[in-house]
TIMI-2910 file (N, C-alpha, C, CB; in pm, 1 decimal, decimal comma, always signed):
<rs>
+----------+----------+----------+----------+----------+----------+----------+----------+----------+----------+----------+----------+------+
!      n_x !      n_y !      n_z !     ca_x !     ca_y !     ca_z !      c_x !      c_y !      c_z !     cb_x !     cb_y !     cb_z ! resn !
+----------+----------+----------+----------+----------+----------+----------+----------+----------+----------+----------+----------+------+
!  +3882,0 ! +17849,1 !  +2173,4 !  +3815,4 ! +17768,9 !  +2073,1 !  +3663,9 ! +17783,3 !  +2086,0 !  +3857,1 ! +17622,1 !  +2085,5 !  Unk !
!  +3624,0 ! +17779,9 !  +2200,9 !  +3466,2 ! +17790,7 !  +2262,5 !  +3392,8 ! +17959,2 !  +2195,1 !  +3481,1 ! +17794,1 !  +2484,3 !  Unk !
!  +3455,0 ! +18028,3 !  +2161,3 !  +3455,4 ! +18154,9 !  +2099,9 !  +3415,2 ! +18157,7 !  +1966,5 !  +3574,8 ! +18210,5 !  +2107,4 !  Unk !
!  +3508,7 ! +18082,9 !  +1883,5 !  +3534,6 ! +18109,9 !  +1767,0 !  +3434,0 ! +18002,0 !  +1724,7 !  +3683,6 ! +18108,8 !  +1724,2 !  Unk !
!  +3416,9 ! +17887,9 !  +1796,7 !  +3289,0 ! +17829,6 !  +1741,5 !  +3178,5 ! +17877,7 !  +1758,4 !  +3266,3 ! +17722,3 !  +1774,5 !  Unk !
!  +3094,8 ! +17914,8 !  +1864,0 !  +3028,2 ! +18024,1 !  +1898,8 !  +2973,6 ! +18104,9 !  +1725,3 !  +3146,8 ! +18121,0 !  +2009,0 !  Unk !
!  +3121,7 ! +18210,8 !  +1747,0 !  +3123,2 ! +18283,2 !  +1607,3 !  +3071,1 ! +18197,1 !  +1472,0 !  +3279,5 ! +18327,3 !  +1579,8 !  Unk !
!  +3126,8 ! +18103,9 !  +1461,3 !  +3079,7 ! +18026,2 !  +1356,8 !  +2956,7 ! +17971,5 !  +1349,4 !  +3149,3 ! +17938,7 !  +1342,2 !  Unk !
!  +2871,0 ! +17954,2 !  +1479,2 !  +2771,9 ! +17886,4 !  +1518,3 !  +2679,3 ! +18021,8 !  +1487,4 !  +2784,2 ! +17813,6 !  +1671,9 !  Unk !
!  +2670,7 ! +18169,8 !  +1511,3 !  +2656,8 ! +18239,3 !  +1449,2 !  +2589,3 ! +18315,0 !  +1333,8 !  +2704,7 ! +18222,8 !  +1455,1 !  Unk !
!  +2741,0 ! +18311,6 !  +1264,6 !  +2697,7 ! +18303,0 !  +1070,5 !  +2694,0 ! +18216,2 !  +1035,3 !  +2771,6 ! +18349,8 !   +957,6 !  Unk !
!  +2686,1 ! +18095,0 !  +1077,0 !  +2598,8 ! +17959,0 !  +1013,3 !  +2500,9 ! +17875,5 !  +1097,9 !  +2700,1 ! +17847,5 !   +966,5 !  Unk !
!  +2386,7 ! +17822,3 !  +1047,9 !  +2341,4 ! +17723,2 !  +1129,7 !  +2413,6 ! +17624,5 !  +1143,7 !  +2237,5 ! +17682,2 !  +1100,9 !  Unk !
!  +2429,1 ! +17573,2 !  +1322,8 !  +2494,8 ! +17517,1 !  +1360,8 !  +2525,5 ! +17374,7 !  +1264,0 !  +2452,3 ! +17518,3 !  +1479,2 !  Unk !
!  +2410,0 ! +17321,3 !  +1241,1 !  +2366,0 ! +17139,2 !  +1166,3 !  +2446,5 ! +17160,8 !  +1070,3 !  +2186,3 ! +17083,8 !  +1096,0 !  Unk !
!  +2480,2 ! +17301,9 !   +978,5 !  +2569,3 ! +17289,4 !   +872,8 !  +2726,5 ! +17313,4 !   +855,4 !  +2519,0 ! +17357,2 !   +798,2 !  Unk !
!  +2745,4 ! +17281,6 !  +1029,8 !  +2870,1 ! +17284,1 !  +1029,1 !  +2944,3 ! +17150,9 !  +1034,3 !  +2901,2 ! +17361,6 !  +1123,8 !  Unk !
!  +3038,6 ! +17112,6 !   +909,1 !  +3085,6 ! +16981,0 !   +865,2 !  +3239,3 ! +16959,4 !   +918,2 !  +3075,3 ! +16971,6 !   +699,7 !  Unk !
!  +3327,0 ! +17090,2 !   +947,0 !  +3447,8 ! +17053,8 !   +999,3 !  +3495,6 ! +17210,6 !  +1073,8 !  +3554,2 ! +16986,3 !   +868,3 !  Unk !
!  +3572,6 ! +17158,9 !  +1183,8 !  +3619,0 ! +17307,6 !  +1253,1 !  +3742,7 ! +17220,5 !  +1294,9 !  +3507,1 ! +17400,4 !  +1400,7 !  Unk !
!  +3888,8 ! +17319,7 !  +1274,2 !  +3971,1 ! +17287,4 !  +1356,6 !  +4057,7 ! +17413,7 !  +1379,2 !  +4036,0 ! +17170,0 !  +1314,2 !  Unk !
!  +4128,3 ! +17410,5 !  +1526,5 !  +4213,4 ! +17558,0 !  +1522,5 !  +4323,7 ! +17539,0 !  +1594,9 !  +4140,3 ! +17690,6 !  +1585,4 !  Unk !
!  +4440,4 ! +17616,1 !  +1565,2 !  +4598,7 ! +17601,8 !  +1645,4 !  +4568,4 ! +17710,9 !  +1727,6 !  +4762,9 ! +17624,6 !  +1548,4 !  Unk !
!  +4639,7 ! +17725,7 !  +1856,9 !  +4601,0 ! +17801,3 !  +1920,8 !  +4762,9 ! +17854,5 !  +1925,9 !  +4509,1 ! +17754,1 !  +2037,6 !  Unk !
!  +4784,9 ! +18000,4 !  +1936,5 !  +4919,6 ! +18056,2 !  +1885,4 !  +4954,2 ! +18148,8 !  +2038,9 !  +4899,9 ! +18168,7 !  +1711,8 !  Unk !
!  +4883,6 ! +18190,5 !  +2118,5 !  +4935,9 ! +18257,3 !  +2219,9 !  +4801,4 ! +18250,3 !  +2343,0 !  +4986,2 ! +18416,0 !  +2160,7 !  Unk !
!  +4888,5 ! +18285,3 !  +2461,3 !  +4783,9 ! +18231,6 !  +2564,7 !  +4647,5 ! +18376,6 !  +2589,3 !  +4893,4 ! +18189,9 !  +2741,2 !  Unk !
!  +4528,6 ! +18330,2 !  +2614,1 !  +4441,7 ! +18451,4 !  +2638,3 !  +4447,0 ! +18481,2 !  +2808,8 !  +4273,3 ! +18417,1 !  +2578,6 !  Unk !
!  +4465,2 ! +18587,2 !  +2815,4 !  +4501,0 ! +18647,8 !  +2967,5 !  +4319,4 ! +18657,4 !  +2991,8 !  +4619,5 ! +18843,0 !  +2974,7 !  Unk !
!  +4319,7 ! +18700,0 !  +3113,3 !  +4153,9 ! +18721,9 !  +3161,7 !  +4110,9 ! +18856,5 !  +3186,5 !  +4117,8 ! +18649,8 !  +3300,3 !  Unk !
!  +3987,2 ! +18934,2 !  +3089,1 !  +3965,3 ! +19063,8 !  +3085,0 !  +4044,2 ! +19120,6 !  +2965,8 !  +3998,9 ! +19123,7 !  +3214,0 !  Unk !
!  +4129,7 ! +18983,8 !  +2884,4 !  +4154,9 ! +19070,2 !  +2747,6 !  +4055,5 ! +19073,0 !  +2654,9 !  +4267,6 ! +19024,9 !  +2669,6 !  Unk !
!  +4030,6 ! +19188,3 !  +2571,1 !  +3915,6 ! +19200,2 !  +2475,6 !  +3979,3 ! +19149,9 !  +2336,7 !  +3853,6 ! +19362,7 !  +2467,1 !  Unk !
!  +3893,2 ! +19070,7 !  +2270,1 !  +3909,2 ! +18979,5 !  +2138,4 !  +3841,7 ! +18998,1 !  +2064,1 !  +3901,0 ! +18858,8 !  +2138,0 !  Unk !
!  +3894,1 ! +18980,8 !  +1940,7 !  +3814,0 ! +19017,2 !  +1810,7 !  +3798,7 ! +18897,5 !  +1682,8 !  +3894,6 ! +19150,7 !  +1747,0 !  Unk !
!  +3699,6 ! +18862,4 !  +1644,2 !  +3683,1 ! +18741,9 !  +1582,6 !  +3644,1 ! +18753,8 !  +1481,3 !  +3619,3 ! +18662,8 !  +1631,0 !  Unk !
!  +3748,8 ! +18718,0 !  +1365,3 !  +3734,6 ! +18769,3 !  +1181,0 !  +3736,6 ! +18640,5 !  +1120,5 !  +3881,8 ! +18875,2 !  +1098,9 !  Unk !
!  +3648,5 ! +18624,3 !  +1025,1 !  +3613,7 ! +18538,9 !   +970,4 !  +3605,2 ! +18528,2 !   +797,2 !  +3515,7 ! +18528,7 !  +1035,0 !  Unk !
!  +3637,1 ! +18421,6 !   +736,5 !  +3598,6 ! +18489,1 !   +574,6 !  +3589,0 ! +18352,2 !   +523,7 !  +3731,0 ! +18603,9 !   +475,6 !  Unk !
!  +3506,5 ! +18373,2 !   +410,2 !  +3478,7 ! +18249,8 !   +298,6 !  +3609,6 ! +18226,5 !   +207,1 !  +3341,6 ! +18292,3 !   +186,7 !  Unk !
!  +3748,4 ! +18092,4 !   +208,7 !  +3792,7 ! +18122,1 !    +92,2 !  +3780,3 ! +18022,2 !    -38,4 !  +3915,0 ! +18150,9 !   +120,4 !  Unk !
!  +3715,9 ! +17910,7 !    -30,7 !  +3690,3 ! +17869,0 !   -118,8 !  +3553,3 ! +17801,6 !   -107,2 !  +3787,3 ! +17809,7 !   -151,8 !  Unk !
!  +3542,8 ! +17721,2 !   -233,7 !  +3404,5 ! +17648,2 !   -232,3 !  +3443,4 ! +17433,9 !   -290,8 !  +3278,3 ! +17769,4 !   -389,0 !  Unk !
!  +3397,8 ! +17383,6 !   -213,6 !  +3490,1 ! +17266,3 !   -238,5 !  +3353,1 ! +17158,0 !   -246,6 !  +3626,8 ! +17234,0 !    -96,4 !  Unk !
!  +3353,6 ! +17088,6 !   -291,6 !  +3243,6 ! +16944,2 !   -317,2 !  +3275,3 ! +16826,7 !   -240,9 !  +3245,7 ! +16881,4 !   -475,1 !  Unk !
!  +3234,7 ! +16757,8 !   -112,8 !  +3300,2 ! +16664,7 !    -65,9 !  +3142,2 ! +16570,7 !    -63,1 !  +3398,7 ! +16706,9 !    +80,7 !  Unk !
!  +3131,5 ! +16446,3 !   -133,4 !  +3083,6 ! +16301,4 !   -112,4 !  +2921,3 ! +16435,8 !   -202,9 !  +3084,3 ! +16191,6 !   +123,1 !  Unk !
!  +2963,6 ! +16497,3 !   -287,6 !  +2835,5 ! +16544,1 !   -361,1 !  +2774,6 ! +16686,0 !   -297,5 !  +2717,5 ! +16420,5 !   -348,0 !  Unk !
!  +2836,0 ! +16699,0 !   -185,5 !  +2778,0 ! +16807,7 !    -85,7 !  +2847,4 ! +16948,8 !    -82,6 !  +2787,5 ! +16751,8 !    +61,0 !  Unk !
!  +2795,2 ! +17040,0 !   -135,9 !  +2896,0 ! +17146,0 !   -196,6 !  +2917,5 ! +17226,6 !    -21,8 !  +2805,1 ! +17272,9 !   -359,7 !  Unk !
!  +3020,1 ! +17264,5 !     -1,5 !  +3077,5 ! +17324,2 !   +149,7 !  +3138,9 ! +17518,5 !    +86,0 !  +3270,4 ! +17177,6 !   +226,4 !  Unk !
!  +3147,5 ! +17528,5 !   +205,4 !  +3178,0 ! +17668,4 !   +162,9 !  +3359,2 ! +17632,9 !   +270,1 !  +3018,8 ! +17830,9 !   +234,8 !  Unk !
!  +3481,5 ! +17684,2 !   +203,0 !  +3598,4 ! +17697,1 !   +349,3 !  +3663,9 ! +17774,4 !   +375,6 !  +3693,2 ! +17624,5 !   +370,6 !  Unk !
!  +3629,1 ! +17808,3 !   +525,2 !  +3673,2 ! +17930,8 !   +603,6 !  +3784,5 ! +17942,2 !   +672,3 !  +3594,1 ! +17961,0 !   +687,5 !  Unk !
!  +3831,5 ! +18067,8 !   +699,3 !  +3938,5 ! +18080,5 !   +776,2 !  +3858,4 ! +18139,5 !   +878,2 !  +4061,5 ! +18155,4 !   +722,0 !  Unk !
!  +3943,0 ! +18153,2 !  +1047,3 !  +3882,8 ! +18200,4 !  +1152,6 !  +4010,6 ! +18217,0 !  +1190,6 !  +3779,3 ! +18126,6 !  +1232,8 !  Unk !
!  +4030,4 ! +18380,6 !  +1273,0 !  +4156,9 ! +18408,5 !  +1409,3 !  +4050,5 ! +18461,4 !  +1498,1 !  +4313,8 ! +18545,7 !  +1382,5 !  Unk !
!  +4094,9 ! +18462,6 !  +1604,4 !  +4120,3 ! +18548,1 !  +1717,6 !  +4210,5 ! +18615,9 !  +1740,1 !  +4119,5 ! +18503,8 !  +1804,7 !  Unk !
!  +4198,1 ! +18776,3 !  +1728,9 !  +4338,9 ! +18871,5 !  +1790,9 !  +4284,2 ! +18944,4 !  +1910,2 !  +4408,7 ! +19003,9 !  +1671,4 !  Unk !
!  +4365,7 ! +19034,3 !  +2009,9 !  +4350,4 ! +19076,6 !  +2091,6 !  +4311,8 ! +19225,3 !  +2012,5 !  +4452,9 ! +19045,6 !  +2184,5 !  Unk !
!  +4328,1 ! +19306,1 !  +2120,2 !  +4309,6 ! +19492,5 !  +2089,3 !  +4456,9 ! +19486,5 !  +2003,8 !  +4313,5 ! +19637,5 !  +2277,2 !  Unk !
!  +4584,7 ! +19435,1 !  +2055,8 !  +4688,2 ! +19423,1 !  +2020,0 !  +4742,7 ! +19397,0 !  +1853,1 !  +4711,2 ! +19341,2 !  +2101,8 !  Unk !
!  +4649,5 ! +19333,1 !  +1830,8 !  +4635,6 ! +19243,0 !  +1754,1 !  +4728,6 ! +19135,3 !  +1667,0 !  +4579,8 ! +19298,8 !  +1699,9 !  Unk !
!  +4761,0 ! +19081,4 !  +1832,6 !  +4837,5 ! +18936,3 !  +1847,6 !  +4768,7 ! +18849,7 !  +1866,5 !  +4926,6 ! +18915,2 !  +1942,7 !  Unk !
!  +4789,0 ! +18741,5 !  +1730,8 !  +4685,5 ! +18648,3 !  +1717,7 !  +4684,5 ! +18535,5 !  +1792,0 !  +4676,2 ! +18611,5 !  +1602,6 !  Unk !
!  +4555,9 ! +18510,4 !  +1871,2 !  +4543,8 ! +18409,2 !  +1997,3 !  +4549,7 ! +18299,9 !  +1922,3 !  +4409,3 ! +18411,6 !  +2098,2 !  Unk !
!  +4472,3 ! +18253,2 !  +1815,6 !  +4397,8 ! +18123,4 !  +1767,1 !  +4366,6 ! +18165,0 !  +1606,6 !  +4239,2 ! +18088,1 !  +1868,0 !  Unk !
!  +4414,5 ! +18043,7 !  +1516,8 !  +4423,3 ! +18045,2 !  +1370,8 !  +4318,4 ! +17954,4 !  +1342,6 !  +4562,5 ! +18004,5 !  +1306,8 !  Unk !
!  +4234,5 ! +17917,6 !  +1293,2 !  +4145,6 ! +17813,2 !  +1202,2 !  +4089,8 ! +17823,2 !  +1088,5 !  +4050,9 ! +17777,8 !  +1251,1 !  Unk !
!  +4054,4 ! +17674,4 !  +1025,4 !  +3957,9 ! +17666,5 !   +936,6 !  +3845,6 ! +17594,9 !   +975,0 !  +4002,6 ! +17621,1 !   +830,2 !  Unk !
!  +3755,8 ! +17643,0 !   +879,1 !  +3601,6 ! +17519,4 !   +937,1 !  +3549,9 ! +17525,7 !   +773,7 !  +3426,4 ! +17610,2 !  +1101,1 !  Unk !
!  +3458,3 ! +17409,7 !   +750,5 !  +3399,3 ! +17377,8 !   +671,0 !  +3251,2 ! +17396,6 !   +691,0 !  +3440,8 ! +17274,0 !   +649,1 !  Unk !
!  +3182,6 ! +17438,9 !   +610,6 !  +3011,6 ! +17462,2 !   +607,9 !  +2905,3 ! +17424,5 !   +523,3 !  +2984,0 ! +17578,4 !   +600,3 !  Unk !
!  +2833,1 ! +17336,6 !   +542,8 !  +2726,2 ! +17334,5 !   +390,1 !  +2656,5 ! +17424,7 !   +339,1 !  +2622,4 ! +17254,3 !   +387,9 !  Unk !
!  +2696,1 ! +17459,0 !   +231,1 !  +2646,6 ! +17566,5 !   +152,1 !  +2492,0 ! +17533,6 !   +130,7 !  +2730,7 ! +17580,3 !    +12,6 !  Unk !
!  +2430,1 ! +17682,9 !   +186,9 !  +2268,1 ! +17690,6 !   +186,9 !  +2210,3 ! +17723,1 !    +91,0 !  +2211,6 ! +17767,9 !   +266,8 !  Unk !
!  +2094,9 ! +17627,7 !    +34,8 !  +2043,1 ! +17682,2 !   -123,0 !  +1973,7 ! +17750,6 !    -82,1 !  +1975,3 ! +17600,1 !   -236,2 !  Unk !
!  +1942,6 ! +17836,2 !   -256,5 !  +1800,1 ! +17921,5 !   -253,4 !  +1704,5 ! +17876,8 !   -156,1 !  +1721,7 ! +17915,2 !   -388,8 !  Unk !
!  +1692,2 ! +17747,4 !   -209,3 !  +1526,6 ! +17724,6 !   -142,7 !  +1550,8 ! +17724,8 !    +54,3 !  +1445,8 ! +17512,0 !   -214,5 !  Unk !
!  +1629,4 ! +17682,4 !    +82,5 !  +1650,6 ! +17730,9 !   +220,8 !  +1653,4 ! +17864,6 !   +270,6 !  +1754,9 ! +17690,0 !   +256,9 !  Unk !
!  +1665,0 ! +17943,9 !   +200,6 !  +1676,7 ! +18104,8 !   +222,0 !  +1521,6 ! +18115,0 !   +190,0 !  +1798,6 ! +18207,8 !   +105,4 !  Unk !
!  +1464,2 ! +18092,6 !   +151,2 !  +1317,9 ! +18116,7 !   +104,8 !  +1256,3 ! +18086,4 !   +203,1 !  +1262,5 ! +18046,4 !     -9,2 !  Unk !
!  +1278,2 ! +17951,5 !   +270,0 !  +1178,0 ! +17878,1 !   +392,6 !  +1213,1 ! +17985,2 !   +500,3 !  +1224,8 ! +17690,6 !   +451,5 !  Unk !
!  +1345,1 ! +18045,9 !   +506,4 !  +1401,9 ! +18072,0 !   +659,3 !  +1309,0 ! +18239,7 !   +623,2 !  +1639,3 ! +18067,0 !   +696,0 !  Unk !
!  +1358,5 ! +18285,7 !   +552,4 !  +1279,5 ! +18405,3 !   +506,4 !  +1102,8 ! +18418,3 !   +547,4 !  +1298,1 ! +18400,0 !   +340,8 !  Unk !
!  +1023,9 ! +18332,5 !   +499,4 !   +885,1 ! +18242,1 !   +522,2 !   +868,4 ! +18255,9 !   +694,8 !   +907,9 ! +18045,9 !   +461,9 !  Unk !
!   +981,9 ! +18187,3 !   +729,3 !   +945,6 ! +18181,4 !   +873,6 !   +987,0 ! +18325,1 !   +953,8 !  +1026,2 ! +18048,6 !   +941,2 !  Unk !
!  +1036,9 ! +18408,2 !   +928,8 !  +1105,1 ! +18538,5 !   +979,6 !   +942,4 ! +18618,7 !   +933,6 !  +1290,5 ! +18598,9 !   +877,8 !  Unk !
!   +905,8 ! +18606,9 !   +815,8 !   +741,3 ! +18691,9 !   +791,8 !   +645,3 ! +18662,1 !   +895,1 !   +652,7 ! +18643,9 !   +646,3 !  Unk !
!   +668,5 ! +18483,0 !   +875,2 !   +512,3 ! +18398,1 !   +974,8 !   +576,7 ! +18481,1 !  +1109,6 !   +503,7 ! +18144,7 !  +1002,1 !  Unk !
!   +694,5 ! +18468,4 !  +1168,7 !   +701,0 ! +18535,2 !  +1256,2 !   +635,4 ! +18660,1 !  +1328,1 !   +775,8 ! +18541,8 !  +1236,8 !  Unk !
!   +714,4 ! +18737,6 !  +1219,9 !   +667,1 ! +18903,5 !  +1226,7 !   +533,6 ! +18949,8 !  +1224,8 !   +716,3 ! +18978,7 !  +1115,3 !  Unk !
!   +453,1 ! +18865,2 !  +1145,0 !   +298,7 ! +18863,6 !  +1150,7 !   +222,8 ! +18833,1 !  +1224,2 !   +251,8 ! +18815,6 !  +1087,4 !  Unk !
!   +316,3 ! +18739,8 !  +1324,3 !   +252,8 ! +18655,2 !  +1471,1 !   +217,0 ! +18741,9 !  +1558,9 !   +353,5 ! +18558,4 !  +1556,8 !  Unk !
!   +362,0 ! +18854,9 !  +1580,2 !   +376,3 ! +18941,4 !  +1685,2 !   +305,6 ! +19070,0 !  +1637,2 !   +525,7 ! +18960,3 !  +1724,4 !  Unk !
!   +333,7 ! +19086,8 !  +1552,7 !   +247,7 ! +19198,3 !  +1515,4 !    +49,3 ! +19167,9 !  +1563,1 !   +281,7 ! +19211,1 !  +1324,2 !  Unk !
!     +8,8 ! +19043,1 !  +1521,8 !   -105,6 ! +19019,1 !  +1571,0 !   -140,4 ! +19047,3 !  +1709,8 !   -124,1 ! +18907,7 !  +1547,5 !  Unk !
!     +2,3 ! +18971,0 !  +1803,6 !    -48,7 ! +18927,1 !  +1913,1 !    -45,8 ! +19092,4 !  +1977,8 !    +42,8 ! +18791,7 !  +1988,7 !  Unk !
!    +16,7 ! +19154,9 !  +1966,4 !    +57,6 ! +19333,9 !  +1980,4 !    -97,7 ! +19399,0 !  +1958,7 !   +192,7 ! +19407,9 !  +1822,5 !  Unk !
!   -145,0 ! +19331,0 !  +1839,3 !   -282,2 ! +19423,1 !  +1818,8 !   -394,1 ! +19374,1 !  +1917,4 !   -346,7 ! +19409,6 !  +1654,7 !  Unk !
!   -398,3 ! +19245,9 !  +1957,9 !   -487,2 ! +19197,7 !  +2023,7 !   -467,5 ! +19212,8 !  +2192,6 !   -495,2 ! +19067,0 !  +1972,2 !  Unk !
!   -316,8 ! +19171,0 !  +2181,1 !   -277,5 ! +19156,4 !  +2370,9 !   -208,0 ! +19309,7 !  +2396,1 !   -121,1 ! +18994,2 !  +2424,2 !  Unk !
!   -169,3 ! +19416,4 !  +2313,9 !   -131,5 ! +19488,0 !  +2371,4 !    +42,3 ! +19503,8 !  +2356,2 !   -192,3 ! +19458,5 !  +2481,2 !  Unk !
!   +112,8 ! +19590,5 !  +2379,0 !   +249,5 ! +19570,7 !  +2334,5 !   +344,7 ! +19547,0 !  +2483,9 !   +299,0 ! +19715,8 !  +2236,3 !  Unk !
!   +296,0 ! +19606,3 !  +2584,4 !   +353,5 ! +19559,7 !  +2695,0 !   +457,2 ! +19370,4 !  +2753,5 !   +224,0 ! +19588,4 !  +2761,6 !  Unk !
!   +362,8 ! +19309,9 !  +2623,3 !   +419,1 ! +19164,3 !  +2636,4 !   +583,9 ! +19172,5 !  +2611,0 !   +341,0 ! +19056,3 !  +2515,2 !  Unk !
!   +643,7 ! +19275,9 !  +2460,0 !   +743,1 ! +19269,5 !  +2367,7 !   +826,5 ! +19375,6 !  +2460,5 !   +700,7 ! +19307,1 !  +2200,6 !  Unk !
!   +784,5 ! +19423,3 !  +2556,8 !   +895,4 ! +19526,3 !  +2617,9 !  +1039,5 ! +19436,6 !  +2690,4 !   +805,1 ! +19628,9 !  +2757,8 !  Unk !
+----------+----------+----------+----------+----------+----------+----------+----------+----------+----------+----------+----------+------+
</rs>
């Protein structure tokens, strides 16, 4: 479960995660390698707040499925993609400065 939220924690910011739950279908041995698939299948409105709802497994190499779920997410507007975008530039412009002034040895 600690995985697959993880995963979800991920491709979403965490704050907009509104519901996670999962059955767990077979036991994980230790040193097995796992693979964690995820998908959007609907879009649902709960108390005004539009959510996006997902399915989540875990399968092995095998691909015998450890763990089945869904989770719920608040769907991110434009204008949030704009701010996060904003801050990824202010970013990039930071380091790029501090590179011209301090040298690049800091970013190695």
């Amino acid at each position: 479960m600690g995985l697959a939220g993880d995963a979800i924690g991920k491709w979403f910011p965490r704050r907009n995660l509104r519901k996670f739950n999962v059955r767990f279908s077979a036991m994980t041995r230790p040193g097995e390698s796992l693979c964690i698939e995820g998908s959007i299948i609907d879009e649902i409105e709960v108390d005004g707040e539009i959510r996006y709802v997902g399915n989540i497994t875990v399968k092995n190499r095998e691909g015998e499925r450890k763990l089945k779920g869904q989770f719920q997410v608040k769907k991110k507007f434009e204008r949030d993609c704009r701010i996060r975008q904003s801050l990824y530039l202010y970013n990039s412009i930071f380091i790029l400065v501090n590179i011209y002034f301090n040298g690049f040895s800091k970013y190695l």
